[in-house]
MDAnalysis code that builds the backbone (N, CA, C; Angstrom):
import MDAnalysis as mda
import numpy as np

u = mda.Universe.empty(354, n_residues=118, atom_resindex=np.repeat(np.arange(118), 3), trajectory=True)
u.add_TopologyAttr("name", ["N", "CA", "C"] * 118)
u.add_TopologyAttr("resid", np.arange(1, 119))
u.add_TopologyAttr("resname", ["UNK", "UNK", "UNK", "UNK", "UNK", "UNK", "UNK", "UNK", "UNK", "UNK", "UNK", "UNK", "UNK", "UNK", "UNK", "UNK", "UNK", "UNK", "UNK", "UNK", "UNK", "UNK", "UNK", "UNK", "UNK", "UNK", "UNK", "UNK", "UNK", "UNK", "UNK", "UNK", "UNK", "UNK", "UNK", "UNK", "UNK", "UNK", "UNK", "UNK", "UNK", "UNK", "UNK", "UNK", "UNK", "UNK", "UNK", "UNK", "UNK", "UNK", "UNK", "UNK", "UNK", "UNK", "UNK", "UNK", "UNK", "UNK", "UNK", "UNK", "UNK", "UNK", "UNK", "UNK", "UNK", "UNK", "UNK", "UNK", "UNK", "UNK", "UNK", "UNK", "UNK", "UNK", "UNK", "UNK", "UNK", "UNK", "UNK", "UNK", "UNK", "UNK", "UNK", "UNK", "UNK", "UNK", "UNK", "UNK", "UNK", "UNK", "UNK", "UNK", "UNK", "UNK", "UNK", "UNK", "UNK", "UNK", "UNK", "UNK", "UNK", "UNK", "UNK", "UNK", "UNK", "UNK", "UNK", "UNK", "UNK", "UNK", "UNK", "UNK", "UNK", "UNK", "UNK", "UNK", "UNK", "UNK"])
u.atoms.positions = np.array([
    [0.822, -1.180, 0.000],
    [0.000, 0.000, 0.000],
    [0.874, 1.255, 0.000],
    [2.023, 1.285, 0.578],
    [2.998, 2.537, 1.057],
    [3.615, 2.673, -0.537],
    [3.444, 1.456, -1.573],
    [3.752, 2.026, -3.437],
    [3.283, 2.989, -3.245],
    [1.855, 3.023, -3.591],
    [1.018, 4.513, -3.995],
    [0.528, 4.301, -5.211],
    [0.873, 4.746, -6.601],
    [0.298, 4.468, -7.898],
    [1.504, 4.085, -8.753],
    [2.772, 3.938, -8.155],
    [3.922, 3.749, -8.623],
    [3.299, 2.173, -9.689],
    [4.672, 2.507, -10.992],
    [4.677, 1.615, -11.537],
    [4.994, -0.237, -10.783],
    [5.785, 0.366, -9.389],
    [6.406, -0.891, -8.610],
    [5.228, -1.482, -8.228],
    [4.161, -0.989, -8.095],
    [2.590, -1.581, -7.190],
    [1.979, -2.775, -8.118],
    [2.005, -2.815, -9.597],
    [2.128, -3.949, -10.566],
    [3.222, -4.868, -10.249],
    [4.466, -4.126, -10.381],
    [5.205, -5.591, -9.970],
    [5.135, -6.158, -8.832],
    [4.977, -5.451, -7.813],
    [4.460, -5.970, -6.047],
    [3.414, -7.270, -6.437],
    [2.656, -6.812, -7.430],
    [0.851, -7.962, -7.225],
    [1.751, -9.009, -8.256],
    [2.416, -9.199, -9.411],
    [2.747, -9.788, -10.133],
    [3.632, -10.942, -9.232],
    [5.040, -10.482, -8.276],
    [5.056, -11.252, -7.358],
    [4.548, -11.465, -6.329],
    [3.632, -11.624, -5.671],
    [2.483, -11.642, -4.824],
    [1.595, -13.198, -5.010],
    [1.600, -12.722, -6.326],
    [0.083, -14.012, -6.894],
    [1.318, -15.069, -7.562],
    [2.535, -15.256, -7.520],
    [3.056, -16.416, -7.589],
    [2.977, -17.405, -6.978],
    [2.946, -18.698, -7.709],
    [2.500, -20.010, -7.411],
    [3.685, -20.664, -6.592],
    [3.751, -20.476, -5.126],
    [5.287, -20.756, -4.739],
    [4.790, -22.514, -4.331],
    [3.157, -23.163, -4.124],
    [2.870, -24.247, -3.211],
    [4.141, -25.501, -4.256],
    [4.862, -25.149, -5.154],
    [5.449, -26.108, -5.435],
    [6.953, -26.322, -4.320],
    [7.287, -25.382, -3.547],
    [8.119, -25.709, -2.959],
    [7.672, -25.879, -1.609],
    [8.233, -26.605, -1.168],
    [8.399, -27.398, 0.079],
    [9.981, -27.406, 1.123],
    [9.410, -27.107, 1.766],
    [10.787, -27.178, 2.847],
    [11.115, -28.531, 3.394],
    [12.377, -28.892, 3.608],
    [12.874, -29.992, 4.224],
    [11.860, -30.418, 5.312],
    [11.554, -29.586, 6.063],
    [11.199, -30.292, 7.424],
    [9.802, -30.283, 6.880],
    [8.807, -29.514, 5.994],
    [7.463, -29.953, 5.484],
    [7.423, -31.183, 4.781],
    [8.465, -31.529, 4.156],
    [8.895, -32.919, 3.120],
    [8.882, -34.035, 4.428],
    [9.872, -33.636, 5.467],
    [9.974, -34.834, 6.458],
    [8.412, -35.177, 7.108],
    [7.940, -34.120, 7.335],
    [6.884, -33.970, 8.365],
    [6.002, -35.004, 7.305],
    [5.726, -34.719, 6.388],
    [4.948, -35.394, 5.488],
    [5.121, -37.036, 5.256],
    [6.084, -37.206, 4.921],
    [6.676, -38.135, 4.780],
    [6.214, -39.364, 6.176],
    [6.764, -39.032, 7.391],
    [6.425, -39.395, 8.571],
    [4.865, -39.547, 8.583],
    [4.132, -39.052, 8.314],
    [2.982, -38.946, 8.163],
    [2.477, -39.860, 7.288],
    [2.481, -39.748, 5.916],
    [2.100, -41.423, 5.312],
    [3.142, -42.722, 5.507],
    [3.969, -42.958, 6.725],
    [4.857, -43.985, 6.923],
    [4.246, -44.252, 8.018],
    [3.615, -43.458, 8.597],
    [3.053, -43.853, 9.525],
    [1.397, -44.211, 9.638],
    [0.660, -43.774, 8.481],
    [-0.635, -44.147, 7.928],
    [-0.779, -45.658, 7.539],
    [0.813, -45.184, 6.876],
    [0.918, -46.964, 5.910],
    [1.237, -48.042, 7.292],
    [1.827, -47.443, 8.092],
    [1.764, -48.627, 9.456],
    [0.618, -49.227, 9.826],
    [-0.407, -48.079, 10.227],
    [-1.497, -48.332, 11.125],
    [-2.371, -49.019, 10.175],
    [-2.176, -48.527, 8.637],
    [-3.247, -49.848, 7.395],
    [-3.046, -50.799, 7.739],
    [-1.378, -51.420, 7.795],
    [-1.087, -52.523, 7.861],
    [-1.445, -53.420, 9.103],
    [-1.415, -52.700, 10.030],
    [-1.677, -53.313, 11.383],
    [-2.927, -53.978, 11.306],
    [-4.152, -52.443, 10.942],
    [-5.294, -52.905, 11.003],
    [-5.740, -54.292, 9.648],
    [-4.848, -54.392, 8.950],
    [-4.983, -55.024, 8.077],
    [-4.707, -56.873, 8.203],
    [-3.569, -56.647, 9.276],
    [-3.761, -58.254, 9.573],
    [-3.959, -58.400, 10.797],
    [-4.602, -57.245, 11.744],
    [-5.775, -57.852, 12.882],
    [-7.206, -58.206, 11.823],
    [-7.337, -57.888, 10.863],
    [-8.505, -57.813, 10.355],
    [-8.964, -59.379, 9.613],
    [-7.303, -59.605, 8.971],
    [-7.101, -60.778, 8.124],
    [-7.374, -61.625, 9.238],
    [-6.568, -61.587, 10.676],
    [-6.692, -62.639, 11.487],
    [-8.168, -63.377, 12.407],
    [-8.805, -62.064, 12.521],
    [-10.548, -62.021, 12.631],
    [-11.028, -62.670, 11.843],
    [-10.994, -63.145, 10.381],
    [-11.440, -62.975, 9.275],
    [-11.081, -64.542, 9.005],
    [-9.660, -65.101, 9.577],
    [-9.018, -66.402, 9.856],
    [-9.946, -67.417, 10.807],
    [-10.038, -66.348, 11.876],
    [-10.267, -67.413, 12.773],
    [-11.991, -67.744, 12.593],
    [-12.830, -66.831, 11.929],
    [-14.277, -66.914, 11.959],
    [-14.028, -68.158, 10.953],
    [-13.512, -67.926, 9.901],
    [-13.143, -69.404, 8.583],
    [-13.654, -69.952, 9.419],
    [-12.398, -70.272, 10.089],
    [-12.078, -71.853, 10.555],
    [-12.353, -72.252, 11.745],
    [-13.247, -71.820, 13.008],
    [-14.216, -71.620, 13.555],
    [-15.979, -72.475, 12.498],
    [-16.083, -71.912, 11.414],
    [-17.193, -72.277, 10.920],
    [-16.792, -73.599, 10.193],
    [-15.253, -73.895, 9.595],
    [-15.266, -75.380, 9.079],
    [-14.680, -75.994, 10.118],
    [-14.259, -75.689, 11.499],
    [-14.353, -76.714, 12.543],
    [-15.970, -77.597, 12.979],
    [-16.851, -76.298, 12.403],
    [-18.254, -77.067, 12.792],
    [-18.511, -77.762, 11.474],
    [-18.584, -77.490, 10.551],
    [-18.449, -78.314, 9.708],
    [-18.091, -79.886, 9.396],
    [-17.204, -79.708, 9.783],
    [-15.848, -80.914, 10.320],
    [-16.325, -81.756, 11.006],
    [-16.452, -81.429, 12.522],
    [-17.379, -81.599, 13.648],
    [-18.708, -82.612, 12.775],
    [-19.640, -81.663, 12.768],
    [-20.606, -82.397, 12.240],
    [-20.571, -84.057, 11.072],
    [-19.751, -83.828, 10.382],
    [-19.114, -84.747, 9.301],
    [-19.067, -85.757, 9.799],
    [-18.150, -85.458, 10.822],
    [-17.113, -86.452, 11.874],
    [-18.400, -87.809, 12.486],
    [-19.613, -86.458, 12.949],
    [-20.169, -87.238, 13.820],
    [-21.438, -87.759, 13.152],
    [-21.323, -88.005, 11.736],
    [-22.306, -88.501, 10.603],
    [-23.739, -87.426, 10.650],
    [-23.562, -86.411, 10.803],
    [-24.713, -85.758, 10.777],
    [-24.764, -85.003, 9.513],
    [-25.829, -85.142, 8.591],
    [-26.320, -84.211, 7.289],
    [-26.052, -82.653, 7.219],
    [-26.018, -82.413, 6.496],
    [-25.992, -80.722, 6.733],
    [-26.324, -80.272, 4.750],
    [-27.606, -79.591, 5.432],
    [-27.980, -78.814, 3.708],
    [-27.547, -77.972, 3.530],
    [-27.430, -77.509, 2.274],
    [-26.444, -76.275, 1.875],
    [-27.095, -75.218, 2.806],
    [-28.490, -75.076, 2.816],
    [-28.925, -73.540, 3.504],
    [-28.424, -73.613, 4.918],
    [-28.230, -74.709, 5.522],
    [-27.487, -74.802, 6.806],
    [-26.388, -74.873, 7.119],
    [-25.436, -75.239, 6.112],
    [-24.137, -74.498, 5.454],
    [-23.737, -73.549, 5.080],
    [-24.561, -72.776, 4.316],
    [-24.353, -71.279, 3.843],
    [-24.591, -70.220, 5.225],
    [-25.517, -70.646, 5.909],
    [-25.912, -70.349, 7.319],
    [-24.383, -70.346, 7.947],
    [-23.568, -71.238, 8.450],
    [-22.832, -71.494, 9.211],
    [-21.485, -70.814, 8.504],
    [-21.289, -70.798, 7.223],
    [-20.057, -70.242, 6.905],
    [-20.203, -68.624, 6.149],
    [-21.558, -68.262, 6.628],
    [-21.640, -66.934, 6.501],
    [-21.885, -66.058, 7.670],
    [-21.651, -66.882, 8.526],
    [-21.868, -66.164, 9.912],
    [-20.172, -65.640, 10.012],
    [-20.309, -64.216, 10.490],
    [-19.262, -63.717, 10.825],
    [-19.002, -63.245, 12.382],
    [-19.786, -63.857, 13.278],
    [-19.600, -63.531, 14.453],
    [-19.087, -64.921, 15.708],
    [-17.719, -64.375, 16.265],
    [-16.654, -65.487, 16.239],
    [-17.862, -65.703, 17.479],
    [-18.495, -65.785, 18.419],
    [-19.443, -65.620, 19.839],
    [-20.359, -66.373, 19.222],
    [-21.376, -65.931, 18.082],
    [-22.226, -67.329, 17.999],
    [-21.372, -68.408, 17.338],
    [-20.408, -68.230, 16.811],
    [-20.085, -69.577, 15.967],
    [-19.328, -70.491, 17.279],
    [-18.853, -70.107, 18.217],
    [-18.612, -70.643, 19.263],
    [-19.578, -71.118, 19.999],
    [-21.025, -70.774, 19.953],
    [-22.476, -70.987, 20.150],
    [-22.126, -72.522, 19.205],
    [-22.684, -72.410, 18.632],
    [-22.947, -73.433, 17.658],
    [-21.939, -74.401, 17.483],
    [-20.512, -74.547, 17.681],
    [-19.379, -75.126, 17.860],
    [-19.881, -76.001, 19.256],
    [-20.295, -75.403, 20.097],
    [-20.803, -76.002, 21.398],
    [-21.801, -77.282, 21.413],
    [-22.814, -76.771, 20.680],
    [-23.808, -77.404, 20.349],
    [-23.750, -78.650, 19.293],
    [-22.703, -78.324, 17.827],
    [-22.729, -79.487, 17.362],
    [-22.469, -80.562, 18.300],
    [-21.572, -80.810, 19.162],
    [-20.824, -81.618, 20.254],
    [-22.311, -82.632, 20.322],
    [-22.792, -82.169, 20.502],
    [-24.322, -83.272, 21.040],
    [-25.570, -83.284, 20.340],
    [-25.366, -82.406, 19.782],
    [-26.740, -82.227, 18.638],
    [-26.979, -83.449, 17.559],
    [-28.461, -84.046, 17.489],
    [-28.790, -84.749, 16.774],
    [-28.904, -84.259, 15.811],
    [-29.263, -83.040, 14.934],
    [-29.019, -82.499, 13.349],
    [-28.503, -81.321, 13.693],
    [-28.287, -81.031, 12.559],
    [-27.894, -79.569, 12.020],
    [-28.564, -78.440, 12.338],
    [-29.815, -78.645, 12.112],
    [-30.802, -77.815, 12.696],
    [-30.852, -77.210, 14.125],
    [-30.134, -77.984, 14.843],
    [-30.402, -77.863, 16.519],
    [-29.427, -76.747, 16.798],
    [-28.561, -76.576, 15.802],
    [-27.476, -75.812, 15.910],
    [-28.072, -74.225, 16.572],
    [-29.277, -74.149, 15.584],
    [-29.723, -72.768, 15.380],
    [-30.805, -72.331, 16.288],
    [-31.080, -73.256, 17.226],
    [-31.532, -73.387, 18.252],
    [-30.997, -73.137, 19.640],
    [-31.644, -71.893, 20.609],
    [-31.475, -71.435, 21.348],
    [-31.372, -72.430, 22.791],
    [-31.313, -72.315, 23.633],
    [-31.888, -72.976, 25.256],
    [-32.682, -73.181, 25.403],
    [-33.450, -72.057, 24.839],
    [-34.950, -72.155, 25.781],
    [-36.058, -72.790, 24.601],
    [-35.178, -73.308, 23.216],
    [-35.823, -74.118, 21.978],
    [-36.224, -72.967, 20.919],
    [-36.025, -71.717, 20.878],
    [-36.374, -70.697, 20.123],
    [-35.363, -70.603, 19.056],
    [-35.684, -70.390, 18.060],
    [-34.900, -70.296, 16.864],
    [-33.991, -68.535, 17.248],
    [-32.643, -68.888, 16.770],
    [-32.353, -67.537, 16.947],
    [-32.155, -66.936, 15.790],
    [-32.537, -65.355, 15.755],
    [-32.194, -64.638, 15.246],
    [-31.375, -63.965, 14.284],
])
């Protein structure tokens, strides 16, 4: 503002409105850097707690599988597709329990109190 109408008040705005976001300072480069090395950590982490969740529900559902086989009991696909689409390691441990003594497949899905669950 202290230009005035001087010809310098054009060149003031001309460098002014330069595009400087291409440079980067060392420690903005590091800072950054640290920053997706450390994103890419926490993917990874969450990535094979996720795989390992994802492991154990498997094989959790073809232990009952197995189980059942073992102990000559039938199993229809919809009671199969049932059992290896369940993703919750708590009922499949439900039902892991239950093949143990269960006369079919069916009983699996059967509560305590004889109510079909949910």
């Amino acid at each position: 503002m202290g230009l005035g109408t001087t010809p310098a008040v054009n060149l003031w705005r001309q460098i002014m409105a330069a595009d400087l976001s291409f440079f980067q300072s060392e420690t903005a480069q590091n800072l950054r850097a640290e920053g997706r090395e450390k994103g890419r950590s926490e993917g990874r982490q969450e990535g094979r707690q996720e795989g390992r969740e994802e492991g154990r529900v498997a094989g959790r559902a073809e232990d009952i599988l197995l189980l059942l086989r073992n102990r000559g009991i039938q199993v229809s696909e919809d009671e199969r597709a049932c059992i290896l689409s369940c993703g919750d390691l708590e009922v499949l441990g439900a039902w892991f329990t239950r093949a143990i003594t269960a006369a079919s497949a069916a009983e699996l899905f059967v509560d305590a109190e004889g109510e079909p669950e949910s």
